[in-house]
Backbone as a chain_set.jsonl record, in Angstrom:
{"seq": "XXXXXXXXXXXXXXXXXXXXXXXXXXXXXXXXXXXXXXXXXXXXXXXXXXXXXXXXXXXXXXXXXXXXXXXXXXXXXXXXXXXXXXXXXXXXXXXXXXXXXXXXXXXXXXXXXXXXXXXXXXXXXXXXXXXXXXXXXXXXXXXXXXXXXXXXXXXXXXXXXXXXXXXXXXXXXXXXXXXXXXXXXXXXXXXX", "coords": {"N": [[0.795, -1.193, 0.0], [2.314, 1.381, 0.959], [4.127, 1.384, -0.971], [6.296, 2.419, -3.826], [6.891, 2.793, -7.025], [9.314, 3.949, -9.422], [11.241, 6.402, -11.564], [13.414, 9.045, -11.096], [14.255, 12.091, -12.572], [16.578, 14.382, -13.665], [18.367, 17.503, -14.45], [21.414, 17.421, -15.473], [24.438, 18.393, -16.086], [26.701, 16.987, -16.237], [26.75, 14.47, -17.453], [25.732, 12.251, -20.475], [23.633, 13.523, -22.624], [22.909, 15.298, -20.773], [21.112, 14.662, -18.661], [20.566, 12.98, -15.62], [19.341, 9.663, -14.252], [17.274, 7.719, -11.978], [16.147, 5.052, -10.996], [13.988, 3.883, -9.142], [12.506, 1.683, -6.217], [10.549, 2.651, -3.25], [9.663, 2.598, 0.041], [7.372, 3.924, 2.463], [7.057, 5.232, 5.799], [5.134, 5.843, 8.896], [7.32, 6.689, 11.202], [7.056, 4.886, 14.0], [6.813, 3.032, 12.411], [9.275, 1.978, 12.286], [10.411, -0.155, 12.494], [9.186, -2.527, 11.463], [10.107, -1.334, 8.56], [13.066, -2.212, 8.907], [12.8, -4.978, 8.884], [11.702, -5.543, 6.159], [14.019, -4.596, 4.824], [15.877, -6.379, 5.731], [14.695, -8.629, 4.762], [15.16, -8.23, 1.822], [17.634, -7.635, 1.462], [18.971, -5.433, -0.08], [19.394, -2.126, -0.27], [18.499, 1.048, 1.637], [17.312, 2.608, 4.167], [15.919, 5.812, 5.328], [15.535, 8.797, 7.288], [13.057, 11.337, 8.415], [12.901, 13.615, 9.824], [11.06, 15.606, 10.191], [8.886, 15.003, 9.112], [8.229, 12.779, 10.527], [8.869, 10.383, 9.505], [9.791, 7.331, 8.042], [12.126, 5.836, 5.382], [12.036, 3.415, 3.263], [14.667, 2.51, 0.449], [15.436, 1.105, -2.58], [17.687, 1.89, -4.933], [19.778, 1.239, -6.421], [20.615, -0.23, -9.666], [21.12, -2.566, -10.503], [20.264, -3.957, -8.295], [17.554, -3.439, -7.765], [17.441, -4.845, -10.237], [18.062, -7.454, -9.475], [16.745, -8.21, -7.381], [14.298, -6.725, -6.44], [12.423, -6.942, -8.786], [12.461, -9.861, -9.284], [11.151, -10.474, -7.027], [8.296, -9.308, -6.978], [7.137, -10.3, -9.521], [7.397, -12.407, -8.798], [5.354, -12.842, -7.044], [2.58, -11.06, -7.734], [1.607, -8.426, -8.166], [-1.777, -6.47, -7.293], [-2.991, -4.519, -8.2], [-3.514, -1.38, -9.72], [-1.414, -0.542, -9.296], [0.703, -2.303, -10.309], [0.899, -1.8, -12.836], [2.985, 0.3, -12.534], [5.201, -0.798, -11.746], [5.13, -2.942, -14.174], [6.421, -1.032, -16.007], [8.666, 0.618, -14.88], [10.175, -1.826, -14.902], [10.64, -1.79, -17.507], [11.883, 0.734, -17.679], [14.192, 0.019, -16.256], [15.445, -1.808, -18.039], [15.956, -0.833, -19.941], [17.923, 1.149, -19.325], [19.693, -0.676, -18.076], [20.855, -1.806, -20.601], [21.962, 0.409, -21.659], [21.378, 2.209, -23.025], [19.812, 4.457, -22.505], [21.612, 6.393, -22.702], [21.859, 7.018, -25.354], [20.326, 9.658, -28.126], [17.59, 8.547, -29.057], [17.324, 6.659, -26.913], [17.188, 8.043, -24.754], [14.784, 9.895, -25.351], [12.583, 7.148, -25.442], [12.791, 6.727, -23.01], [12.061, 8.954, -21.415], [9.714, 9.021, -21.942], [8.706, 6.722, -20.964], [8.896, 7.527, -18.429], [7.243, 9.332, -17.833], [4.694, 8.282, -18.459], [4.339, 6.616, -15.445], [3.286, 6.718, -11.79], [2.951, 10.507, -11.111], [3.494, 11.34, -13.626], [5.418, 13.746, -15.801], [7.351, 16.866, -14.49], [6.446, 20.202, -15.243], [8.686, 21.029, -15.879], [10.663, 19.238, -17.077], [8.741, 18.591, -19.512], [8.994, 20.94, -20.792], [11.69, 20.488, -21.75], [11.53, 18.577, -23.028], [9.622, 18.815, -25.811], [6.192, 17.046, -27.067], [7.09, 15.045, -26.291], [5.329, 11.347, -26.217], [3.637, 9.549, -23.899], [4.217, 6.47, -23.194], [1.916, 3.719, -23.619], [-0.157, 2.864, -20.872], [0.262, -0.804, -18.665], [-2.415, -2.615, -19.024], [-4.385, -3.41, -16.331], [-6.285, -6.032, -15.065], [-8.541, -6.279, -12.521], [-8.52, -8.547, -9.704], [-11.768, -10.636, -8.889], [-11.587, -11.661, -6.637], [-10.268, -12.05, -3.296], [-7.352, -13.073, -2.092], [-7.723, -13.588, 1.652], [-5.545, -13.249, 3.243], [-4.236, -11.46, 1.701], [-5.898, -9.146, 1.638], [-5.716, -8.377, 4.105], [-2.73, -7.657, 4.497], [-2.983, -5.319, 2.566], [-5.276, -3.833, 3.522], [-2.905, -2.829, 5.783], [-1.99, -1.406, 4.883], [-3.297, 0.449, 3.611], [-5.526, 0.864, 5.029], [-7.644, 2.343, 7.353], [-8.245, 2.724, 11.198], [-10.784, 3.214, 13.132], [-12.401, 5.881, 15.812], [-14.825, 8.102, 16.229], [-15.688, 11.097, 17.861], [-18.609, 13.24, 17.893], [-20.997, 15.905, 18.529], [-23.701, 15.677, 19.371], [-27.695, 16.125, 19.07], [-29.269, 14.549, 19.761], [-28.361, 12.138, 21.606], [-28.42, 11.42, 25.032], [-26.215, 12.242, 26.533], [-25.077, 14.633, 24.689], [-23.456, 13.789, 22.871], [-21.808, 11.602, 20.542], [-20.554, 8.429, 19.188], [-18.616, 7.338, 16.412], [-17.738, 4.472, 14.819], [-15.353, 3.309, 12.719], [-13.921, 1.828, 9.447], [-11.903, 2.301, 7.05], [-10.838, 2.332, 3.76], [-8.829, 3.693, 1.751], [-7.937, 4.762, -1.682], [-6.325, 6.053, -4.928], [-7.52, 7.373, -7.243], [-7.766, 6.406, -9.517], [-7.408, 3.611, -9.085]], "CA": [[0.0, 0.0, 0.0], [2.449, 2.563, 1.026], [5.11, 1.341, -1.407], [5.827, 3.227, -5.161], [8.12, 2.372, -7.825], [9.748, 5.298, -9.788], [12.345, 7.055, -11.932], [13.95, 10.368, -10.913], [14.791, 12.467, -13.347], [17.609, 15.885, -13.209], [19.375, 17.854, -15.035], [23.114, 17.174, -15.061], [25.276, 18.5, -17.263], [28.087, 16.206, -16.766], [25.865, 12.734, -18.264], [25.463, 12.258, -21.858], [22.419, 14.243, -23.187], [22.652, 16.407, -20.08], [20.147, 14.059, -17.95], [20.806, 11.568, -14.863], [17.789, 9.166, -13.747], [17.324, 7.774, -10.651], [15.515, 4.413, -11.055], [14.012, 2.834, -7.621], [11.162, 1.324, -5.195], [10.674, 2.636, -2.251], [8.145, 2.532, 0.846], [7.642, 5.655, 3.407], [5.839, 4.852, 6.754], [5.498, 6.658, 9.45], [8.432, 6.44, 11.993], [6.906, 4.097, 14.551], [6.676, 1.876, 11.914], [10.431, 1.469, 11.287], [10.623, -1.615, 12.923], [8.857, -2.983, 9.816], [11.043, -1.197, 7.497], [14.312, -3.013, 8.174], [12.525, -6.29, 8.783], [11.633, -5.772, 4.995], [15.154, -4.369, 4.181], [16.891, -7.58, 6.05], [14.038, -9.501, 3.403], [15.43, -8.245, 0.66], [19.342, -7.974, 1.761], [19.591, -4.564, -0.423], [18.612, -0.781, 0.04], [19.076, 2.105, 2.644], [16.279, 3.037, 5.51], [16.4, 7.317, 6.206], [14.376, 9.116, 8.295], [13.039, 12.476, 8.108], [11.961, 13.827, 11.673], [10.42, 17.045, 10.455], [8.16, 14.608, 8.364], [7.507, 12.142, 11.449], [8.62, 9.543, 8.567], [10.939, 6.69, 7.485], [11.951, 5.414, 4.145], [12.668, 2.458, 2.411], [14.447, 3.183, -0.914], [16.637, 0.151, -3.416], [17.995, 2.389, -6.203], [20.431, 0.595, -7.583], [20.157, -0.957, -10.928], [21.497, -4.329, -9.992], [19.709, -4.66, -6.866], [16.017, -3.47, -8.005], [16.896, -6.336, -11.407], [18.022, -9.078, -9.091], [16.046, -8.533, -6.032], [12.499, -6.627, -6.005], [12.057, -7.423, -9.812], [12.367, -10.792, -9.42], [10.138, -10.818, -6.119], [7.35, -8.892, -7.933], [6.765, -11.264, -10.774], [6.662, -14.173, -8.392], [4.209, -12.295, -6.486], [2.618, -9.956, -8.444], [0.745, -6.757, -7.223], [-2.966, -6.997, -8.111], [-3.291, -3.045, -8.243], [-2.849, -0.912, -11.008], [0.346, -0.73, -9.167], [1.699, -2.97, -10.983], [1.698, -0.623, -14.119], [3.876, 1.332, -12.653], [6.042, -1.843, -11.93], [6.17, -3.195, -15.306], [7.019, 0.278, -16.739], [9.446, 1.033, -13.64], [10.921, -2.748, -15.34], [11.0, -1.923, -18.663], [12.824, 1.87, -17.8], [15.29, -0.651, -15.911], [16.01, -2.932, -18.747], [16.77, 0.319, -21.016], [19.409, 1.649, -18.718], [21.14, -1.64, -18.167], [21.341, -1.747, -22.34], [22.63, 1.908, -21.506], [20.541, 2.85, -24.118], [19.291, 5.451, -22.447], [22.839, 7.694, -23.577], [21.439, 7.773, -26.952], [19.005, 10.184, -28.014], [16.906, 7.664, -29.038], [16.844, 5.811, -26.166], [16.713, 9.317, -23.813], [13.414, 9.691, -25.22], [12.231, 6.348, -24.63], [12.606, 6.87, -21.205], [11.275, 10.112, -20.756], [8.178, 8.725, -22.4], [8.109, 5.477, -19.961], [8.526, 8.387, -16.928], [5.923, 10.085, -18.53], [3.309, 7.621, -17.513], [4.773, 6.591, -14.204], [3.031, 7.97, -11.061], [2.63, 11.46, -11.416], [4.063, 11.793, -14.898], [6.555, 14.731, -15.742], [7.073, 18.253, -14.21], [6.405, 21.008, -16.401], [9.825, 21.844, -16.404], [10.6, 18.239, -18.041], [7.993, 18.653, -20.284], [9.695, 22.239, -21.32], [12.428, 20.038, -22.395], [10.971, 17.738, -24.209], [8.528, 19.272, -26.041], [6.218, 16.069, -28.137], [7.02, 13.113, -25.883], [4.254, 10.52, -25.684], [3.833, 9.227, -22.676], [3.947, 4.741, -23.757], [0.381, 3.07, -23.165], [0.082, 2.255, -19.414], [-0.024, -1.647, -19.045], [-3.787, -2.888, -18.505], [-4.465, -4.538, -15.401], [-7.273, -6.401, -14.411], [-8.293, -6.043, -10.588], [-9.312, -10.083, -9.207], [-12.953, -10.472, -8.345], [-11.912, -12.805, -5.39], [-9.219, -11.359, -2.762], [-7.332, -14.106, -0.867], [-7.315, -13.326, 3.028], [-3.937, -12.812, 4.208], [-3.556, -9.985, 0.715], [-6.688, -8.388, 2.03], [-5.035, -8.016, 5.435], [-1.79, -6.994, 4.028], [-3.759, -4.574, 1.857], [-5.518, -3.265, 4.653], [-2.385, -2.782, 7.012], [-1.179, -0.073, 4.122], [-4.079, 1.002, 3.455], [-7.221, 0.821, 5.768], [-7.865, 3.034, 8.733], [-10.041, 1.667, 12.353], [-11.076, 4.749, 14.147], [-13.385, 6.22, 16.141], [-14.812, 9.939, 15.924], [-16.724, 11.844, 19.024], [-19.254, 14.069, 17.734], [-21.773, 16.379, 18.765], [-25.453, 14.775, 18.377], [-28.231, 16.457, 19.551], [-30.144, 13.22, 20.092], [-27.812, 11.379, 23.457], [-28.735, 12.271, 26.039], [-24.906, 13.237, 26.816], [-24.68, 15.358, 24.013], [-22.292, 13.623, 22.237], [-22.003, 10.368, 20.066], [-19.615, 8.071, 18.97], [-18.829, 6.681, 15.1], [-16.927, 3.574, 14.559], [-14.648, 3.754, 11.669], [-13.157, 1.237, 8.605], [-11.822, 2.672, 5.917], [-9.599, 2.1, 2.936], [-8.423, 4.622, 0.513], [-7.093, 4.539, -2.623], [-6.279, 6.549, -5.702], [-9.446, 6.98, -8.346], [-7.501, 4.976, -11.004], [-7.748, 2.438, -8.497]], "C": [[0.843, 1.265, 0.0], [4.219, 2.599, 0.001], [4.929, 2.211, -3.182], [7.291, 2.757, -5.44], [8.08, 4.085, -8.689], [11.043, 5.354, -10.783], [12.608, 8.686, -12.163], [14.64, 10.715, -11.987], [15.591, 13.787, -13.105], [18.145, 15.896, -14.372], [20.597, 17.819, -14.657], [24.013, 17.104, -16.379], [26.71, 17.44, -17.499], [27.922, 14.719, -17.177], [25.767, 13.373, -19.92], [23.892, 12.853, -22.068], [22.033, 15.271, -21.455], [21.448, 15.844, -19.103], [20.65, 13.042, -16.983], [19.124, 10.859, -14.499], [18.194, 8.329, -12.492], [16.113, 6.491, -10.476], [14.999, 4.086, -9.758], [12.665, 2.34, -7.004], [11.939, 1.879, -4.07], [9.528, 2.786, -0.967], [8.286, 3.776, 1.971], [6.347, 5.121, 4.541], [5.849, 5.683, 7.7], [6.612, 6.441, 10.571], [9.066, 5.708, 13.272], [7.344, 2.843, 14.174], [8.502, 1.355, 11.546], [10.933, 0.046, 11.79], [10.415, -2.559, 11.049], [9.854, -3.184, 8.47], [12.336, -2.244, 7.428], [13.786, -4.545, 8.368], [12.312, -6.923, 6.89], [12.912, -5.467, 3.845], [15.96, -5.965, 4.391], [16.056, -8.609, 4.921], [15.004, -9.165, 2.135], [16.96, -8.488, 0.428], [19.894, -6.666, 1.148], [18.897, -3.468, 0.005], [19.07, -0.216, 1.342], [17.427, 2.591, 3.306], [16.922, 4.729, 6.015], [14.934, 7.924, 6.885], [13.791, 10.776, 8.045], [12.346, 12.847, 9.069], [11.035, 14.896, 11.575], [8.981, 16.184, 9.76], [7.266, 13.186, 9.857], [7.844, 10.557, 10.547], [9.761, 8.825, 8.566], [10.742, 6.055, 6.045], [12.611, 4.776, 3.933], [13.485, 2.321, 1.228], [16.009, 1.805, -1.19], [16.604, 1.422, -4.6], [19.174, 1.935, -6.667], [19.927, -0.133, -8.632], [20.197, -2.616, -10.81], [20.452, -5.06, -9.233], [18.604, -4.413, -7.279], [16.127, -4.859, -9.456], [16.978, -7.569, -10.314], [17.321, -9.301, -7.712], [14.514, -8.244, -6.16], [12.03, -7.081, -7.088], [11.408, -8.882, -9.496], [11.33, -11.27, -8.132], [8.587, -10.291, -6.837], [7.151, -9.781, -8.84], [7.344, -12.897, -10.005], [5.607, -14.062, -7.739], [3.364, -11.212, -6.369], [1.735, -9.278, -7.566], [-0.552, -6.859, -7.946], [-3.777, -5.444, -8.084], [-2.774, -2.341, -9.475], [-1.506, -0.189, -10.607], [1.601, -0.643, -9.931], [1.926, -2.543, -12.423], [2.713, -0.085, -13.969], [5.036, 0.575, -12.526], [6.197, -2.27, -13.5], [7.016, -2.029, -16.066], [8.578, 0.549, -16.112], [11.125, -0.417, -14.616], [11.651, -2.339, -16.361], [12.043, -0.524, -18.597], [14.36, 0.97, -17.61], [16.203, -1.147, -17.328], [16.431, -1.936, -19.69], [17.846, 0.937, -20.539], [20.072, 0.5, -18.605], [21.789, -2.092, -19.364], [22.037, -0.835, -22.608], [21.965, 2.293, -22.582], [19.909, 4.368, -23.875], [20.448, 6.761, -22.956], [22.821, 7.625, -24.952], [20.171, 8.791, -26.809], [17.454, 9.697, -28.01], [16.267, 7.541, -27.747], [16.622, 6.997, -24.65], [15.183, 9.337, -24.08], [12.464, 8.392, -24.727], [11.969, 6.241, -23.62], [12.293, 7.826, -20.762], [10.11, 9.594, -21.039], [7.768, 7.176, -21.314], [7.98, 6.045, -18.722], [7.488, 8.973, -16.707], [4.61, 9.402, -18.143], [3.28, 6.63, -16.092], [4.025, 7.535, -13.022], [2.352, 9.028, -11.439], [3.009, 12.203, -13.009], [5.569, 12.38, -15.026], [5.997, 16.094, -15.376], [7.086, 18.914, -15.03], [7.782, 21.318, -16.796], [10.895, 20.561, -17.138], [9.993, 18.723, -19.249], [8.025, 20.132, -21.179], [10.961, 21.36, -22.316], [12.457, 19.127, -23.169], [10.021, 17.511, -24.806], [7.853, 17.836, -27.49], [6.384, 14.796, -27.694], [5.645, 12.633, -25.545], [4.333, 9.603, -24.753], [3.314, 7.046, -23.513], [2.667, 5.09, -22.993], [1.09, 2.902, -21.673], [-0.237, 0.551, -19.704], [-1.662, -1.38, -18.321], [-3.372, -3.867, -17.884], [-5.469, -4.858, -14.775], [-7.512, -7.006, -13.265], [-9.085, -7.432, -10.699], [-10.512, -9.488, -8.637], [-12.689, -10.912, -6.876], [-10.301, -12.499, -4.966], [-8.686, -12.466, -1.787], [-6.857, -12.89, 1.099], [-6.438, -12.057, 3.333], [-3.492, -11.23, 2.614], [-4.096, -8.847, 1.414], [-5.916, -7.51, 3.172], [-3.648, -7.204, 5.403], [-1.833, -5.204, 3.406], [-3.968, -3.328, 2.739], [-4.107, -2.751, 5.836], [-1.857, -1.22, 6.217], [-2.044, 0.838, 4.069], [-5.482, 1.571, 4.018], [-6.913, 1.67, 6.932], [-8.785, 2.157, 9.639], [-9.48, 3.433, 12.943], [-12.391, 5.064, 14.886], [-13.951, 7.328, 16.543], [-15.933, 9.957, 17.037], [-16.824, 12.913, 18.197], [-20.021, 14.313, 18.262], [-23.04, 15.834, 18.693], [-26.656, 15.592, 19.733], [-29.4, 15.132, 20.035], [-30.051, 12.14, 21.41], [-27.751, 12.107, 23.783], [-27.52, 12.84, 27.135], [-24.382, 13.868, 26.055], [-23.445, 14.865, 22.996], [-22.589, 12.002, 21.649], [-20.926, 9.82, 19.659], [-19.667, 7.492, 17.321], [-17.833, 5.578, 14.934], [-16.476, 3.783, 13.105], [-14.319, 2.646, 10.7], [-13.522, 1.682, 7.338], [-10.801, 2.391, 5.273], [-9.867, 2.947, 2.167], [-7.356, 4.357, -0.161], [-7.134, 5.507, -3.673], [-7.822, 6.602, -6.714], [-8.767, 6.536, -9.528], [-7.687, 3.547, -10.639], [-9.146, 1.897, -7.639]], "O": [[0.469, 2.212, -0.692], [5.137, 3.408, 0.139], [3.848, 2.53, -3.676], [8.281, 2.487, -4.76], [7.254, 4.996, -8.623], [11.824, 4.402, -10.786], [12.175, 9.388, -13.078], [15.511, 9.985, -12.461], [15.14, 14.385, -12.127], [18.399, 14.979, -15.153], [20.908, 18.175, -13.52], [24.221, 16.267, -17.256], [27.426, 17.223, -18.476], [28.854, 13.916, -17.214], [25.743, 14.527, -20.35], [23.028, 12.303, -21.385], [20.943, 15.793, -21.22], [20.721, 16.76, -18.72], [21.238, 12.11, -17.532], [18.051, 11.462, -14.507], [19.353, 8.303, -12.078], [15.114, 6.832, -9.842], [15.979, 3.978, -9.021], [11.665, 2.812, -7.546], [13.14, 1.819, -3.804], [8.414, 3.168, -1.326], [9.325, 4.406, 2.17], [5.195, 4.768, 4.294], [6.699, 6.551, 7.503], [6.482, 5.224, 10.701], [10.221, 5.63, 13.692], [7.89, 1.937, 14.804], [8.824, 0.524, 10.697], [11.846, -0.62, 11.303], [11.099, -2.93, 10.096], [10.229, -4.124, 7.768], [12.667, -2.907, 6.445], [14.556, -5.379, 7.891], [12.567, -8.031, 6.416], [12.979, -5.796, 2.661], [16.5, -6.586, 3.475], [16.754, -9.355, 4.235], [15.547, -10.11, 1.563], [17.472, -9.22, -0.419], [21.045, -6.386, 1.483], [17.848, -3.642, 0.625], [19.866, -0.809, 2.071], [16.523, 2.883, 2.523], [17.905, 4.949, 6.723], [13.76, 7.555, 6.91], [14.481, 11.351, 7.203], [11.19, 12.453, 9.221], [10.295, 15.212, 12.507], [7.928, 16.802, 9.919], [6.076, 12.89, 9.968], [7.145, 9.594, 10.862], [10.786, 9.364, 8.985], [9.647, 5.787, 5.551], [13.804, 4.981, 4.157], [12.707, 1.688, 0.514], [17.021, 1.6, -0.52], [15.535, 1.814, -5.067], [19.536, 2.592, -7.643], [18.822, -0.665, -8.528], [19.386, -3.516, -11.027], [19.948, -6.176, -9.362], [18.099, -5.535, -7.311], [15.202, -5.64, -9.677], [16.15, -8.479, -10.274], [17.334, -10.354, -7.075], [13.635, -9.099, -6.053], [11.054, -7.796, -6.862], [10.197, -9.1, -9.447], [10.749, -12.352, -8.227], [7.821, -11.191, -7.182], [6.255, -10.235, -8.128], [7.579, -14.005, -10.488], [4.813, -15.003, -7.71], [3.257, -10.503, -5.369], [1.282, -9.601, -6.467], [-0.551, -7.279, -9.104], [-4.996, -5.327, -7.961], [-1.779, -2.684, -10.113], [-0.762, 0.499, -11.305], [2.587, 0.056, -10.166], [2.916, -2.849, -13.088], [3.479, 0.14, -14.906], [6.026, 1.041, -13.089], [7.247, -2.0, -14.082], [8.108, -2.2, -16.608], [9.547, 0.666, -16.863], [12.315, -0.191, -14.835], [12.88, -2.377, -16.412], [13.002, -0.555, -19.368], [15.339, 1.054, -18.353], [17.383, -0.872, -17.548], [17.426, -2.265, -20.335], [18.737, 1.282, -21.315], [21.212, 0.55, -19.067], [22.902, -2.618, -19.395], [22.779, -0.881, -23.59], [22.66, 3.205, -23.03], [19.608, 5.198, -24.732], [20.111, 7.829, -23.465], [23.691, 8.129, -25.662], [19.333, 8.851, -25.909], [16.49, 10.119, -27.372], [15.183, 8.006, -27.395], [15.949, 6.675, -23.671], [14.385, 8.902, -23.249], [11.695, 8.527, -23.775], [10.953, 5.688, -23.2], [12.153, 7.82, -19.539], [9.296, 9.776, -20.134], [6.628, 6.782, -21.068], [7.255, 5.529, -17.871], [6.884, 9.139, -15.647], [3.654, 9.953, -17.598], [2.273, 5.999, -15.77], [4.044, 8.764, -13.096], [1.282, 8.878, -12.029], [2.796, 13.367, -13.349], [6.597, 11.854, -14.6], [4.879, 16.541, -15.636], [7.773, 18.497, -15.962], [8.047, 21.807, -17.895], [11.897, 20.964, -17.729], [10.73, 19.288, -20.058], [7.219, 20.38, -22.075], [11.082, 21.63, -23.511], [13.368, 18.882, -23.96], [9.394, 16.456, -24.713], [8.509, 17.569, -28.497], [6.066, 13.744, -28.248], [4.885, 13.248, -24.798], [5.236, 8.772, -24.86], [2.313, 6.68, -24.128], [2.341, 6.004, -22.236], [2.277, 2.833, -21.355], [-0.867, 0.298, -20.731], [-2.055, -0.516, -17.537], [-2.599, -4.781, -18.173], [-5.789, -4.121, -13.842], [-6.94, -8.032, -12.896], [-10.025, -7.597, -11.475], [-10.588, -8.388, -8.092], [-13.467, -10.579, -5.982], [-9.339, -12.586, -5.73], [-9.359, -12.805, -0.813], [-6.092, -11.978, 1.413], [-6.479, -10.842, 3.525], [-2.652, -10.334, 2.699], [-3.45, -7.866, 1.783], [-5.613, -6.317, 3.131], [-3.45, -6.246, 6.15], [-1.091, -4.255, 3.659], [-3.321, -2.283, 2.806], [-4.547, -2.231, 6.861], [-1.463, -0.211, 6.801], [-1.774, 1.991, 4.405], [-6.241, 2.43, 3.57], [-5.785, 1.591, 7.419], [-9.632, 1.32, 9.325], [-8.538, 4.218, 13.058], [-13.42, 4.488, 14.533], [-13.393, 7.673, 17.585], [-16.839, 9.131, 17.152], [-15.869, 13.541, 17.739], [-20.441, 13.347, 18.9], [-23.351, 15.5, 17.55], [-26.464, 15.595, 20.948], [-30.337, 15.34, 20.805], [-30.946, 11.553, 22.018], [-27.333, 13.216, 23.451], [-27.674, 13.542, 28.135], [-23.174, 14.012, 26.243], [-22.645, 15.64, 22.473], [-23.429, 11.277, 22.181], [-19.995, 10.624, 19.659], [-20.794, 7.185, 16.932], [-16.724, 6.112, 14.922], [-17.208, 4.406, 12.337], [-14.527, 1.776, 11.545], [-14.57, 1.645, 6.694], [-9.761, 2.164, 5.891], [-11.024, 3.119, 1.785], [-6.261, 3.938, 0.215], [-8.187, 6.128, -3.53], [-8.843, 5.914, -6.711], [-9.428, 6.319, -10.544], [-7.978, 2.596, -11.364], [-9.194, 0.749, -7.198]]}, "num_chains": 1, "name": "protein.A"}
């Protein structure tokens, strides 16, 4: 739930075509939770855990090239993501598999990969999209959400995603002025 795959993009004049990228997964919880985090870093064996105190937050983040092909890749496609997620995973793949061809230090293959960042996430910032005026963002993959959710995903699902709560309001109706609302909720994106 609170994980995202990605590629960072910058200007940097000292790379071929004046661009570095910045491939990676990473997960962001809040700072209680970092227990979690390295239990899922010691899972994987690669990546760096930072913290950000003004944010109340910790973060998970593999950006190497190596380590996102031979580690989360290969966990992902044994146990795939059943969210339109996993668009952003195969895309996130296929940027991979163009930088380890190095392809991306052609012009060619620069575009390519602005256009696979391009429908990633949030897309590109305008000030990308200043510089590469005309890129088409590739198709997103299609992914069709299961009718039938096993258990233990649900629960998983839910631990990223679901709220339990319970709200005191005002109610003119108890007779102590006040009422209670029990809470379960999950939120998600509206593509999802």
């Amino acid at each position: 739930g609170e994980g995202s795959f990605f590629i960072s993009m910058s200007s940097d004049n000292k790379r071929s075509g004046g661009w570095s990228f910045r491939p990676g997964f990473g997960i962001e919880l809040h700072v209680k939770d970092i227990v979690l985090l390295k239990q899922i870093q010691s899972f994987f064996g690669v990546g760096n855990i930072t913290l950000n105190t003004k944010r109340k937050a910790a973060q998970y983040r593999v950006g190497s090239i190596e380590d996102l092909m031979n580690y989360i890749i290969p966990h992902f496609e044994k146990y795939p993501l059943l969210t339109k997620k996993s668009g952003d995973f195969f895309l996130l793949k296929s940027g991979l598999e163009l930088m380890r061809r190095k392809e991306h230090l052609t012009e060619d293959g620069l575009k390519k990969l602005v256009a696979i960042k391009a429908s990633i996430n949030t897309g590109l910032s305008d000030t990308i999209l200043e510089r590469f005026p005309g890129i088409v963002p590739v198709e997103r993959p299609q992914v069709e959400i299961p009718t039938a959710f096993d258990p233990n995903w649900l629960a998983g699902f839910t631990s990223g995603e679901g709220y339990f709560g319970a709200i005191v309001y005002k109610s003119r109706t108890s007779k102590l002025g006040k009422s209670v609302l029990l809470k379960f909720q999950l939120t998600q994106n509206n593509r999802d």
